[in-house]
C-alpha positions as CSV (number, residue, x, y, z in Angstrom):
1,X,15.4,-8.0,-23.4
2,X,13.6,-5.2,-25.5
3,X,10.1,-4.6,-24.1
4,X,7.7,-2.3,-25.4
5,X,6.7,0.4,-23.5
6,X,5.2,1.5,-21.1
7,X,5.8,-1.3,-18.4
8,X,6.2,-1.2,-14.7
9,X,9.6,-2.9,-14.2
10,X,9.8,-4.1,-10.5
11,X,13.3,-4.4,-9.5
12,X,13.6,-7.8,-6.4
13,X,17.0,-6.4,-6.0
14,X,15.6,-3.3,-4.6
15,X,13.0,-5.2,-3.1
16,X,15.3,-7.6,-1.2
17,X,16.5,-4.4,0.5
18,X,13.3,-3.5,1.9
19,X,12.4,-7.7,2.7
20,X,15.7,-7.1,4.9
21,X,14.4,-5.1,7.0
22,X,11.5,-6.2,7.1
23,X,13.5,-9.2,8.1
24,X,15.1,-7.3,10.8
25,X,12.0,-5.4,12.0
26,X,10.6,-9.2,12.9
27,X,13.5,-10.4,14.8
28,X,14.4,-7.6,16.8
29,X,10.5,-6.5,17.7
30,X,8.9,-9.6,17.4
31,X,6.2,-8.4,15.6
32,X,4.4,-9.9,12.5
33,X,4.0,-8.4,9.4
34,X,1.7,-8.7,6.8
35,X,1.8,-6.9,3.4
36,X,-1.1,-4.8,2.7
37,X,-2.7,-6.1,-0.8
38,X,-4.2,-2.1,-1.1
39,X,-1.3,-1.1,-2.0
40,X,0.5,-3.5,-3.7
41,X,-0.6,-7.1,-4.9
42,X,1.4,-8.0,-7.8
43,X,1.4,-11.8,-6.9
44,X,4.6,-12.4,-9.3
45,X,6.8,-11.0,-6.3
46,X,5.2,-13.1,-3.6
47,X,7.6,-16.4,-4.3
48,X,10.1,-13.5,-2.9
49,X,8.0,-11.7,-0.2
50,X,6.4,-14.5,1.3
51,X,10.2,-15.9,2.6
52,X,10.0,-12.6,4.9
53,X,6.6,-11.5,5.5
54,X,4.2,-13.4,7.8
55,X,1.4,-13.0,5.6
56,X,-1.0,-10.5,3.9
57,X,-4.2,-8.1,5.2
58,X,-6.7,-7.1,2.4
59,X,-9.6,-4.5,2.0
60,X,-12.1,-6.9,0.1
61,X,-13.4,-10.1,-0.7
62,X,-10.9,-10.5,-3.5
63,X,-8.1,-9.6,-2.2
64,X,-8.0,-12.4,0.7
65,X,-8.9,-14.2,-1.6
66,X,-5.8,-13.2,-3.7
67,X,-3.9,-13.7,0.0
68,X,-4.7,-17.0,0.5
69,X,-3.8,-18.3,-2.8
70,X,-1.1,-16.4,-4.2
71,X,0.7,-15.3,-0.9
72,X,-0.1,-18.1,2.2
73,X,1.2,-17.7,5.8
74,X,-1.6,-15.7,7.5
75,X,-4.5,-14.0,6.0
76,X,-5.9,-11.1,7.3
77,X,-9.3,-9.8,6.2
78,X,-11.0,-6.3,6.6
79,X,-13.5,-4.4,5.0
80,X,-15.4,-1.2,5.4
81,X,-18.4,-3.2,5.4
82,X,-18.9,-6.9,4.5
83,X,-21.6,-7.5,2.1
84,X,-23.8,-10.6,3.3
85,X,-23.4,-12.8,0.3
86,X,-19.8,-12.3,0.3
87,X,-18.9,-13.0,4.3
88,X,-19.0,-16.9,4.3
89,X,-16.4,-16.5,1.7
90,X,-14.3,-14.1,3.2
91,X,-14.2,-15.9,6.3
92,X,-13.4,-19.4,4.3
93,X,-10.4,-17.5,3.0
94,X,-9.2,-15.8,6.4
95,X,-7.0,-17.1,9.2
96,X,-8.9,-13.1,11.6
97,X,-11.5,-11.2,10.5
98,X,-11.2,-7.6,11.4
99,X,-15.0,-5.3,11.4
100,X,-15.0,-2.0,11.2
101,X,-17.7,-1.3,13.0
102,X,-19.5,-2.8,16.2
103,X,-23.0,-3.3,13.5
104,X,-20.9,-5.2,11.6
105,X,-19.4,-7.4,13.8
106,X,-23.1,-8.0,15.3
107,X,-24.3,-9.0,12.2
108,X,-21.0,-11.3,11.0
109,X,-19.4,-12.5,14.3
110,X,-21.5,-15.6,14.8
111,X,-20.4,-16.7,11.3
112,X,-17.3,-15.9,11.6
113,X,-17.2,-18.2,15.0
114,X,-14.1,-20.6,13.8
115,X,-11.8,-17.8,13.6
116,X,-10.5,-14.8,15.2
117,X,-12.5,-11.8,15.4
118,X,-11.0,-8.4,15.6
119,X,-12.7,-5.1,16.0
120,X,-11.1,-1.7,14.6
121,X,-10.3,1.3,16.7
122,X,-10.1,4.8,15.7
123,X,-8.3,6.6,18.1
124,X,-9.2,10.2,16.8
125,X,-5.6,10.8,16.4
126,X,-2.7,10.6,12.4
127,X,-0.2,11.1,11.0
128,X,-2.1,12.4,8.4
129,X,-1.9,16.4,7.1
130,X,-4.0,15.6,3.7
131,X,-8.3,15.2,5.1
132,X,-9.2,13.1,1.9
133,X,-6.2,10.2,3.6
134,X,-7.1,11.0,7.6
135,X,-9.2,8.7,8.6
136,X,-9.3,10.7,11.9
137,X,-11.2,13.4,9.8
138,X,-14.2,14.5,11.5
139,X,-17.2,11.7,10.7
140,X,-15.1,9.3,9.9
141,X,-16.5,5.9,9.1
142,X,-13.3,4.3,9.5
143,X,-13.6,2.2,13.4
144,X,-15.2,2.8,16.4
145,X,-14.2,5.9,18.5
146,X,-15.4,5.3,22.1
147,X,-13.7,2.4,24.3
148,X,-16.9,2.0,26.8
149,X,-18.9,0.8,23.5
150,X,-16.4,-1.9,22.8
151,X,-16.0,-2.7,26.4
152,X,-19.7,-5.4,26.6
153,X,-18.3,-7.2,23.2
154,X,-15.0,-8.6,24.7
155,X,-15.8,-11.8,25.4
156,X,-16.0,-12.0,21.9
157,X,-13.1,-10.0,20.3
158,X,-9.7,-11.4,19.9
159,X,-8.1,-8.4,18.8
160,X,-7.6,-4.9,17.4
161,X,-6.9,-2.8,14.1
162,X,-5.7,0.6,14.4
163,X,-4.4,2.6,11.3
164,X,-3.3,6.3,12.1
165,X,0.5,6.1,10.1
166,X,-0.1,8.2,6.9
167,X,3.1,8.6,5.1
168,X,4.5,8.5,8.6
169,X,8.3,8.5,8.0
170,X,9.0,9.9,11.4
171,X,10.0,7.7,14.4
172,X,9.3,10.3,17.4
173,X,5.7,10.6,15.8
174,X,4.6,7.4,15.4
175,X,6.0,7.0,19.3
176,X,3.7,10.2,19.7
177,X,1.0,8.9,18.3
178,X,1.1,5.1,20.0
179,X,1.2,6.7,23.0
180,X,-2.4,8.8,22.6
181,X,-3.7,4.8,21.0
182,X,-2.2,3.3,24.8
183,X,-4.1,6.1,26.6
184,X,-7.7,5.9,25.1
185,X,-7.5,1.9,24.6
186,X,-5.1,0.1,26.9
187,X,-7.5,-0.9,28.6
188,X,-9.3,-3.5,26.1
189,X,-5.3,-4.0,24.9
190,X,-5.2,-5.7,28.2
191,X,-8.2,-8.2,27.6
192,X,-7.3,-8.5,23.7
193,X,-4.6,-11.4,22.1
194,X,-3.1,-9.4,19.2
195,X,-3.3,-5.5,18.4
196,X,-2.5,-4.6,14.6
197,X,-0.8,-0.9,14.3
198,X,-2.0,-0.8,10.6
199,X,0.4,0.5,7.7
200,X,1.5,3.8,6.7
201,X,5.0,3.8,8.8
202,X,7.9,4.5,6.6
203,X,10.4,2.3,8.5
204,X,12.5,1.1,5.5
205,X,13.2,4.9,4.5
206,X,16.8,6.4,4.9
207,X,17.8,7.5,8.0
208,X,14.9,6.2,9.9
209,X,15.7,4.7,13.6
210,X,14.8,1.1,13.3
211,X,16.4,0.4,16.2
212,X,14.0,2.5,18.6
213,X,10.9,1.5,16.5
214,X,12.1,-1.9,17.1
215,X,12.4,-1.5,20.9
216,X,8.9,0.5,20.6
217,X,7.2,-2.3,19.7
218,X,8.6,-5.0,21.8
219,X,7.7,-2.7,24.8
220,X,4.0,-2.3,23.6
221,X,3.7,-6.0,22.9
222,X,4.8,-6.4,26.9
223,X,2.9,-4.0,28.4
224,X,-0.3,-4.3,27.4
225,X,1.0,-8.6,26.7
226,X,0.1,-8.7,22.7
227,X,1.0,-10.0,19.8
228,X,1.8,-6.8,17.5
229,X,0.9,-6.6,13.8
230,X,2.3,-4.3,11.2
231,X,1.0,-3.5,8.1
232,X,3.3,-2.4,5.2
233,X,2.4,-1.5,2.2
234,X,4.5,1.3,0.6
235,X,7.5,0.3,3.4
236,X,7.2,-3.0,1.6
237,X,8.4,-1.9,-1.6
238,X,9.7,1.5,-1.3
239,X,11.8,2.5,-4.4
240,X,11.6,-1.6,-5.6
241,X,9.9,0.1,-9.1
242,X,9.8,2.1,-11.9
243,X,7.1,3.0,-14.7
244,X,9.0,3.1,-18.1
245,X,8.1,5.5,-20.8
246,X,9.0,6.8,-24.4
247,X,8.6,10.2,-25.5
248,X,6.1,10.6,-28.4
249,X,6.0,14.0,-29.2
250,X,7.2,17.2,-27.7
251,X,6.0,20.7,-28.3
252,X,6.6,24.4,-26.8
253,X,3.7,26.6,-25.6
254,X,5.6,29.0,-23.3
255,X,6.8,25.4,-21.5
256,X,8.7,23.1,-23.4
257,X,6.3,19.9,-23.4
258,X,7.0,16.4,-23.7
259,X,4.3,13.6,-24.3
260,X,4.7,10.2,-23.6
261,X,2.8,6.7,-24.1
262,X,1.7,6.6,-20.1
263,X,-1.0,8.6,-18.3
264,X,-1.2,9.7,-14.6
265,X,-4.8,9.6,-15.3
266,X,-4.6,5.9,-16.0
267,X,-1.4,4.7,-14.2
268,X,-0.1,6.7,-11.4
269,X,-3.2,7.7,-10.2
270,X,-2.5,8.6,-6.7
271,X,-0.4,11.5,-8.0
272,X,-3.1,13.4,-9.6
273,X,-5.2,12.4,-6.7
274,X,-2.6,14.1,-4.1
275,X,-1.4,16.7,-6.5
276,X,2.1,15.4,-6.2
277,X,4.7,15.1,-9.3
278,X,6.5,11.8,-10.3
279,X,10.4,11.8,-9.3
280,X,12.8,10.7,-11.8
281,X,16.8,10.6,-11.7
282,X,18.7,12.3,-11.1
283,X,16.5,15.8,-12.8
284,X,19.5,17.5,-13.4
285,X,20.7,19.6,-16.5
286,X,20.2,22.8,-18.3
287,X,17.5,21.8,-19.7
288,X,13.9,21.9,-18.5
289,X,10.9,19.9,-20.0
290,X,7.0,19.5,-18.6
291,X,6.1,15.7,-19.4
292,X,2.6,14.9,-19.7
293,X,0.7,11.8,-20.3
294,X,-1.3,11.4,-23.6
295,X,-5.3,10.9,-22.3
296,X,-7.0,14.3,-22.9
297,X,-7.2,15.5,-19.4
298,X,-5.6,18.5,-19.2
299,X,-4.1,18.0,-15.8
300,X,-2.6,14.9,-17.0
301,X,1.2,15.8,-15.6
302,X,4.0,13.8,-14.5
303,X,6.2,16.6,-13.8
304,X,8.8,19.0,-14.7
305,X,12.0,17.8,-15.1
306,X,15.3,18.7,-15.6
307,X,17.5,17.0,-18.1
308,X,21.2,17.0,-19.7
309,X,19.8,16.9,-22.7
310,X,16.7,18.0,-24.8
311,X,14.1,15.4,-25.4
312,X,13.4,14.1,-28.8
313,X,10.5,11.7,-29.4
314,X,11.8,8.3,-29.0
315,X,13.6,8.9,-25.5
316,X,13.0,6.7,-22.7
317,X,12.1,8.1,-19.1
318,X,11.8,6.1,-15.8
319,X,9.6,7.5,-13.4
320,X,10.7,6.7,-9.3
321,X,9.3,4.5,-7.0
322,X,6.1,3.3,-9.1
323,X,5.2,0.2,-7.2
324,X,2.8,1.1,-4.4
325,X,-1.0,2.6,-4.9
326,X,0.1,2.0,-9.2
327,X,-0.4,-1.3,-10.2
328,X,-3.5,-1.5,-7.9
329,X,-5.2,1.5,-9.5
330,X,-4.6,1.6,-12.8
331,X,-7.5,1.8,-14.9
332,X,-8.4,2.2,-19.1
333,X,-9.3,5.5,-19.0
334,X,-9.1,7.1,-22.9
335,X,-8.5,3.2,-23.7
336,X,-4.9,4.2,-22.7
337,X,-2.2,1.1,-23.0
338,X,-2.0,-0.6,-20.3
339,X,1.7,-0.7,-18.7
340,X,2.8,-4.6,-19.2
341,X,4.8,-5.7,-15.7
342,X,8.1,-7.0,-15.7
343,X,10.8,-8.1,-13.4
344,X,14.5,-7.5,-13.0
345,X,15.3,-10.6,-11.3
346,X,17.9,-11.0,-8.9
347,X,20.9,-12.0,-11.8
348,X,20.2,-8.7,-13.5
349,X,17.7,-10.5,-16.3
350,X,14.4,-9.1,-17.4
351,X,11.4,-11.3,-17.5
352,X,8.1,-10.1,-19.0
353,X,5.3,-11.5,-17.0
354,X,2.2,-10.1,-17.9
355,X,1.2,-7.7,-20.7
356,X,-2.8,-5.8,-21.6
357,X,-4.4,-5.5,-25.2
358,X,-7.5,-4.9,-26.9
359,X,-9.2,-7.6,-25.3
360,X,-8.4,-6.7,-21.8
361,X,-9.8,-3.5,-22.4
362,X,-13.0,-5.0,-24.1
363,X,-13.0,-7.4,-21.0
364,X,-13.7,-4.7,-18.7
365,X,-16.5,-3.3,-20.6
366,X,-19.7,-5.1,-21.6
């Protein structure tokens, strides 16, 4: 099938691989694991994910809402801060409630009375070596810090949320790390149902030892006698998709430069955002070209790339592991094409299931 680009083309064989061990991650730790909808919610992968995760945890009103009825099993819901005319619908939508701060669960917990509460902690410790994604920077709005605080509301709180992975691929730091969260908490772990160890932990990347994170967990869960909550995002669909672009035009200005019909502005946000390049494969060759998205920012860069060949306008690039923090965040900046989304089912065959025009982009406006 011949699809125009660009398009993000979301490969469930690749997926699958990541749903195994996700698979595996449940059975052998007996924790539950919920996708995280921040990072990736493209509902026409759920009929797949849903047969291995236990559910989903959101950021928003809309996205429980996009839990509940596009995903099922359990639905998480958390929030910053929960506007009041939005919290009786969250909390119709939502199976635990998680606030982020001990104001907010004042002002909500009585609503939220027919289902579980949870409270999120900030344990002053990450993963994280980039401040604008530590939310264990200094002032940090994100959960409350000090354990006596907490201590009067648990009679009322069924659980915790802690998130302190950031791009956490590394086993003995995330067993680091746990072990500073047992210290400054275990003690309301003890009085609490289920504890949630957020996202952020790369466990489906290569070489990683599942087995020990496994045996981590199940030894948390025991000691402290809780139900244990992942939440993947990016380990959910690691590597499961690529953005697909042409070439438009290319040009030579002490670089050689290639254009093509995508933005990083508009659809691979997080790399401008982190100052990171897109990966292709396998960027090898004599031949060296800069490719840059076509909105007028300057800084709009994938990348410089190697190739086998020079690129002519008409070539087709696939840009790496373009599923997580994409999709989510793209935007119509410059009134840039939107990527369509397609799927490379399981039998090789490519099914278009969604694709933006001119009245999207109208839609948006007002």
């Amino acid at each position: 099938m011949t699809i125009q680009t660009p398009y993000y083309l979301i490969d469930k064989a690749a997926l699958l691989r990541n749903m195994e061990t996700v698979r595996r991650v449940r059975e052998e730790s007996g924790a539950k694991l919920l996708l995280a909808l921040k990072c990736f919610a493209t509902w026409s992968v759920f009929d797949l994910m849903s047969q291995y995760l236990d559910g989903t945890t959101s950021s928003s009103l809309y996205e429980v809402r996009l839990g509940r009825e596009k995903f099922g099993g359990e639905t998480h819901a958390y929030s910053v801060a929960y506007a009041g005319h939005e919290i009786d619908e969250v909390i119709a939508c939502a199976d635990k409630i998680i606030f982020n701060s001990l104001g907010q669960f004042e002002r909500f917990a009585d609503r939220a009375a027919g289902i579980q509460r949870g409270l999120r902690l900030n344990p002053g410790v990450s993963s994280s070596d980039f401040d604008l994604a530590d939310p264990a920077r200094p002032f940090s709005r994100l959960g409350e810090w000090d354990a006596g605080k907490v201590r009067p509301y648990m009679d009322r709180i069924d659980g915790f949320m802690i998130h302190n992975n950031c791009e956490n691929g590394s086993f003995a730091r995330f067993d680091e790390l746990l072990g500073e969260v047992e210290a400054r908490f275990g003690e309301l772990f003890r009085q609490a149902k289920w504890v949630s160890l957020g996202g952020g932990v790369h466990f489906t990347g290569e070489g990683y030892d599942l087995e020990g994170f496994c045996r981590r967990l199940k030894k948390f869960s025991e000691d402290w006698g809780v139900q244990v909550y992942l939440e993947p995002g990016e380990a959910a669909i690691t590597n499961a998709a690529t953005l697909e672009v042409t070439v438009l035009d290319v040009l030579e200005n002490g670089k050689r430069l290639a254009i093509v019909d995508s933005s990083v502005e508009a659809h691979m946000l997080d790399l401008l955002t982190y100052r990171q390049h897109a990966t292709v494969a396998p960027d090898a060759g004599p031949y060296t070209f800069m490719v840059c998205g076509k909105s007028c920012l300057a800084g709009d860069i994938f990348g410089e790339f190697r190739f086998e060949k020079e690129l002519q306008v008409g070539d087709r690039i696939s840009f790496l592991n373009a599923a997580g923090y994409t999709m989510v965040k793209k935007n119509w900046f410059n009134g840039v094409k939107m990527p369509s989304i397609a799927i490379r089912e399981l039998d090789g065959s490519i099914r278009l299931v969604r694709e933006f025009g001119y009245e999207d982009f109208a839609a948006a406006l007002s």
